[in-house]
N, C-alpha and C positions, 0 to 999 in steps of 0.2 A: 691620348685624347679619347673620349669615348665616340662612340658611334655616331650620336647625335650633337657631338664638340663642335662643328663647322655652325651651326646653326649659332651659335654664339661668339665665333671666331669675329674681332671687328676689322678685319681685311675680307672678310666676307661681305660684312656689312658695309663695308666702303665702297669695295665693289659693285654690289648693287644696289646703292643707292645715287654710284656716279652712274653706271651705264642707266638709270633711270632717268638722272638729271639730265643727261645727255638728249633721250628721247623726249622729256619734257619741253626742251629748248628745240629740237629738229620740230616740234607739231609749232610750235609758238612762231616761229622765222618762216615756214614754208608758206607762207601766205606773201610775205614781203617778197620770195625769191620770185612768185608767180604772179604779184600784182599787177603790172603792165598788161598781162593777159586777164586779170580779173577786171580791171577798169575798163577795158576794151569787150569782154564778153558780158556784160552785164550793163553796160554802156555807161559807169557813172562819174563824175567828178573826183577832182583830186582829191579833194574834203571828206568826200564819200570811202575812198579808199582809205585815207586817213584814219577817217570811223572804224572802220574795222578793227584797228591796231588797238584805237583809244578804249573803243567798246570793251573787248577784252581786258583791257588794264583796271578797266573801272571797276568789273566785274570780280576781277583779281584780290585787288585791293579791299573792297567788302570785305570779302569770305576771308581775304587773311587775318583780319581780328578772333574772327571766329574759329578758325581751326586753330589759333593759338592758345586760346584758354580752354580749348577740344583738346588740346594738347598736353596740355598743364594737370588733365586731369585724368586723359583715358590713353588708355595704348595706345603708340604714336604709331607704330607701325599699322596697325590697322586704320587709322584714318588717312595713313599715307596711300594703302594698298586704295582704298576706297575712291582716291583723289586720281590714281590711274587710271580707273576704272572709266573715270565720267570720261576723263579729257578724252580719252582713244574714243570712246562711242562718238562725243562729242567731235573728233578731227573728220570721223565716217560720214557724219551726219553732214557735214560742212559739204561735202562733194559731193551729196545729195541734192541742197537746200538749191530749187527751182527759182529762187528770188532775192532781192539782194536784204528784202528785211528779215529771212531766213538763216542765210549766212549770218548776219549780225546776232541774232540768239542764238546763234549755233557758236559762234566767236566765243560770246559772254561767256558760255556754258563753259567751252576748254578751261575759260578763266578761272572759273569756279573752281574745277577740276583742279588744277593747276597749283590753286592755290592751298587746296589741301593738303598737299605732298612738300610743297615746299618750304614751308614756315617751321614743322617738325625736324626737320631731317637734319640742319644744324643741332638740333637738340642730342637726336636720337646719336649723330658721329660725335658731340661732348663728352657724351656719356660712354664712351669706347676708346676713349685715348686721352692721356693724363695732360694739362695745361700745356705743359711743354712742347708737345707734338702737337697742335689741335691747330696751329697754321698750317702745319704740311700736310695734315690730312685734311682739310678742310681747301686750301691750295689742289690738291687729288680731284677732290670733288666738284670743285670750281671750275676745272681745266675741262669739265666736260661741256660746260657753257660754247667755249667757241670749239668744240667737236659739234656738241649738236645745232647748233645754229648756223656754223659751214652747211653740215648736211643737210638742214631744213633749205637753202638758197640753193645750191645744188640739186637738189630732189627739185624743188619748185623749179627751177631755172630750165634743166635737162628733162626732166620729164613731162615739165609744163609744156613747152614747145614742141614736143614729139608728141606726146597723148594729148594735151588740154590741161587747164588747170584742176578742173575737177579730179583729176586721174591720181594727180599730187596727196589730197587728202587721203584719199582711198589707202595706199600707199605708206604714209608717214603712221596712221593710225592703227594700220592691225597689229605692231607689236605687244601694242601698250600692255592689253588685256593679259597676255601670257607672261608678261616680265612683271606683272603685280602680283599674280600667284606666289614667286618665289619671297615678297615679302611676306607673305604672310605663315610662312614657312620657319620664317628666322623668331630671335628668342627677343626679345625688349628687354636691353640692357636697365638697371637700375639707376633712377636720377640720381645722380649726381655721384655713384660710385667711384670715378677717378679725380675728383676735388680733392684739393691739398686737406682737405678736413671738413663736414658736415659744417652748413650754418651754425651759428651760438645763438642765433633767433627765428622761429617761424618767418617767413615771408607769409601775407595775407593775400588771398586768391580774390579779393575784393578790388573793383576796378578804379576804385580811386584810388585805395591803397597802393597799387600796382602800378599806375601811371605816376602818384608822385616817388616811390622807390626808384623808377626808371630816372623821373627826374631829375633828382639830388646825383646822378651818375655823369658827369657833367659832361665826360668823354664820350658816354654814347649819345648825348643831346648833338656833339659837335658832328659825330659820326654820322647821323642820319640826315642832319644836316646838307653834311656834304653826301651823301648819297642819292639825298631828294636832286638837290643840281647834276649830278653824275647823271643818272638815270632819265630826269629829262632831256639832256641832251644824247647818252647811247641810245635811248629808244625810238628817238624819233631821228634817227640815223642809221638805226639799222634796219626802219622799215622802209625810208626814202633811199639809202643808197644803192641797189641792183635798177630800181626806176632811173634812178641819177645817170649812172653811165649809160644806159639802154639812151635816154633822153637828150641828153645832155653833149657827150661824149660819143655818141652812134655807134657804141659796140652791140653786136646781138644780144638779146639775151639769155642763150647757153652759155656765152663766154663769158658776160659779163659776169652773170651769177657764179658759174664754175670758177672764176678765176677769183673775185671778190670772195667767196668760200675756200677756197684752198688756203689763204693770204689770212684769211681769219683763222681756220682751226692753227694751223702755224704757230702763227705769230702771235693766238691766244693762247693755245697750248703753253709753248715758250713763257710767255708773260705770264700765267695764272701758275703753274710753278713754280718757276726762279722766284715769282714774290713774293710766295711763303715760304721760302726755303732763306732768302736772303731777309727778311724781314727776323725769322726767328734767331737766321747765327749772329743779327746786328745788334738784338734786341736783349741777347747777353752782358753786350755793353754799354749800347745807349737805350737806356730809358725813354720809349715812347717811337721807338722806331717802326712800329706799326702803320703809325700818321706819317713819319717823314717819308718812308719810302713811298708809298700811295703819295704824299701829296706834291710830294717833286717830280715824279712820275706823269703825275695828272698834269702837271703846269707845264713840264716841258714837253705834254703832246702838240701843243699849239702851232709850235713851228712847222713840224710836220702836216701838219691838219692843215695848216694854209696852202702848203705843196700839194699835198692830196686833192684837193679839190680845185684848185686854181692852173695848175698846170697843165695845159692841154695834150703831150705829150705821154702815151702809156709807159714810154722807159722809166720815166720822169716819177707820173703820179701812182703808180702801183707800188715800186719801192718805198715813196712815204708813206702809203697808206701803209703798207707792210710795218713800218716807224708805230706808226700813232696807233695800230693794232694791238700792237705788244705792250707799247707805254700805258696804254687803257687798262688791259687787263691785270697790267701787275698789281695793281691794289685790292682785287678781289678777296684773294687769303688772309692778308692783313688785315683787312677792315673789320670782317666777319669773326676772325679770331680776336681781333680788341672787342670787339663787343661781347665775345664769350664770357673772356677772359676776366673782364668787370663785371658781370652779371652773376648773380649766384645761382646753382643748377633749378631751382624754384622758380626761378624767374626768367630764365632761357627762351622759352617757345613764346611766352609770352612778348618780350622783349624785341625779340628776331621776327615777331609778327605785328607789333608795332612799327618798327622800321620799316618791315615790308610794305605793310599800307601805306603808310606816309610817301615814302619814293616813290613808289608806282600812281599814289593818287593827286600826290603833288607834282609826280615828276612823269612821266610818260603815259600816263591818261591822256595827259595834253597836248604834247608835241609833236604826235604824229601825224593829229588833226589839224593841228596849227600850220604843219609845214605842210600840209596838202592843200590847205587854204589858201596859203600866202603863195602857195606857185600859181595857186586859179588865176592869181593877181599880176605877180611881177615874174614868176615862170620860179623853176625850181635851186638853177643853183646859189643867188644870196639868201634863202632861208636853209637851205645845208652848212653855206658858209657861217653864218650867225651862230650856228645850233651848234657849229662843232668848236667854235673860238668858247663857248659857255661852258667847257670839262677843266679849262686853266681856272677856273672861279673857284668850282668843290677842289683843286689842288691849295688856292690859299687858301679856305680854310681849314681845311686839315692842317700845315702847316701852322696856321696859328694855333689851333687848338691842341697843339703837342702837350703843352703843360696840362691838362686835362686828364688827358692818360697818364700820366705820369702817378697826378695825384689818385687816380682811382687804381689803380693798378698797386700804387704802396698799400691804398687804404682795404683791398680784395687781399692781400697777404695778412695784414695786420690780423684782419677778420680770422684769416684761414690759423691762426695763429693760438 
């Protein structure tokens, strides 16, 4: 290998673009871990705290259209490194902001940030591993979601209550800057290099043209779909739950957060591997197993979901939470890889930043404000209950939408053909 061979090496590149994903998700959650003390030092409603969550999503959502045909057409790494860049100032800034409409543009801003980085990055790991491996690796990268969102409630939770909340941003945000350096370092793989065979047709970079190609793909119309429902209900659960038990349930909040964070990296870790890993040995034989495992996954988190939250007993509800942790995350790999996998490398960033928009501005823009509202009202734990019974819904329809991939998946070989 030569000198400069790592720099192109895609275990390199998975590498750091998971421990990145990881820090992305620790700034993103350390706001939920430290809430209770934000609502309290700042004095404001539960709506208001909500806001915070929502701001950012919305914030998110925008820019992700935009960094995907950013995408589509200029080095992905460097507008990844660049999307680093903002959020870490932007997480500093946040532990700065003297007021609470401060915080809220300082929120938007990470979202921004945030969103630079992540819309590309499925792209940039397509292009580094041949169709067949792009669940497991892509499951790699995913698994760093509940690492870093543990550590954001964690950091928030334990540091919040020892130092203040502000102490938390300070903290989650000075890595950012030094761990974008090292992409900018690395070599940008060539689109579409590991496709079973180059397009037989241009794809057009024109936005209609692009939205009806996405269209006519009918598996990932189902996919996003179901990830618009998914994502409103994990996101406005993962901002209300450490408030939940602190409120709710009268556990501290070191421990609640600490322990709600350990329960997640676990049991997402666990869940966002085994369901790339099991998704692609199934998917040798059954056609379309992308959608079944994600979607009986998703449906039978329910049961557990109602223990979790209904149970007043911690022996009780930590262990299902522990359930419904793992069952959630196992469709991360899957989902992300069918949507690769029908998509031709042209249309990737693009594709994967439509979806992103879409879930995040239909799906947890809203729900985190919703459920801080609705506890102003009737108190917090039936709108957790509600939110979390809404993840069995994105499991039927994946399920139904099996035959979808089926067809797009024969019709993405035909092509490659």
């Amino acid at each position: 290998m030569p000198a400069d061979g790592w720099r192109r090496a895609s275990g390199v590149m998975l590498g750091a673009l998971t421990a990145l994903n990881g820090l992305n998700y620790l700034d993103r959650y350390v706001a939920a871990g430290t809430l209770p003390l934000i609502l309290a030092g700042l004095a404001i409603s539960d709506a208001q705290g909500g806001l915070l969550q929502s701001l950012f999503i919305v914030a998110y959502s925008l820019v992700c259209p935009v960094a995907g045909w950013l995408g589509d057409r200029q080095p992905r790494l460097r507008l990844a490194a660049l999307g680093v860049f903002v959020w870490s100032a932007a997480t500093v800034a946040s532990g700065l902001a003297p007021t609470y409409a401060l915080l809220l543009v300082a929120r938007a801003v990470i979202g921004a940030g945030e969103a630079s980085y992540s819309v590309v990055t499925p792209s940039l790991l397509s292009d580094c591993y041949p169709a067949e491996r792009r669940a497991r690796a892509l499951g790699i990268f995913y698994a760093a979601i509940p690492v870093g969102s543990a550590l954001g409630y964690i950091l928030g939770g334990v540091v919040g209550e020892a130092y203040g909340w502000r102490a938390t941003f300070f903290i989650a945000g000075a890595p950012g800057a030094a761990l974008a350096f090292l992409l900018l370092l690395l070599a940008e793989p060539r689109r579409g290099a590991l496709d079973a065979a180059a397009s037989t047709a241009p794809v057009s970079l024109a936005l209609g043209d692009s939205l009806r190609s996405l269209a006519r793909r009918r598996s990932y119309v189902v996919n996003t779909a179901a990830q618009v429902i998914y994502t409103f209900a994990m996101g406005g659960l993962a901002t209300w739950m450490p408030t939940y038990f602190v409120r709710v349930r009268g556990i501290p909040l070191a421990s609640a957060a600490s322990t709600f964070g350990v329960l997640l990296v676990v049991a997402g870790f666990l869940g966002t591997l085994l369901g790339g890993r099991v998704a692609s040995g199934v998917a040798r034989r059954w056609p379309g197993a992308d959608f079944v495992v994600s979607g009986w996954s998703l449906t039978a988190s329910i049961g557990f979901t109602l223990v979790a939250v209904l149970a007043p007993q911690p022996v009780v509800f930590w262990p299902a939470m522990f359930v419904t942790l793992f069952l959630l995350f196992v469709n991360i790999g899957p989902l992300n890889a069918a949507m690769a996998n029908v998509l031709p490398a042209e249309l990737r960033a693009r594709g994967f930043a439509v979806t992103t928009m879409l879930m995040h501005l239909l799906g947890d823009a809203a729900s985190p404000w919703l459920i801080g509202a609705a506890s102003d009202v009737v108190g917090l734990e039936m709108p957790v209950l509600v939110t979390g019974c809404v993840l069995a819904v994105a499991g039927l329809v994946l399920l139904w939408g099996r035959a979808t991939l089926v067809n797009d998946l024969k019709l993405a070989g035909e092509a490659a053909r």
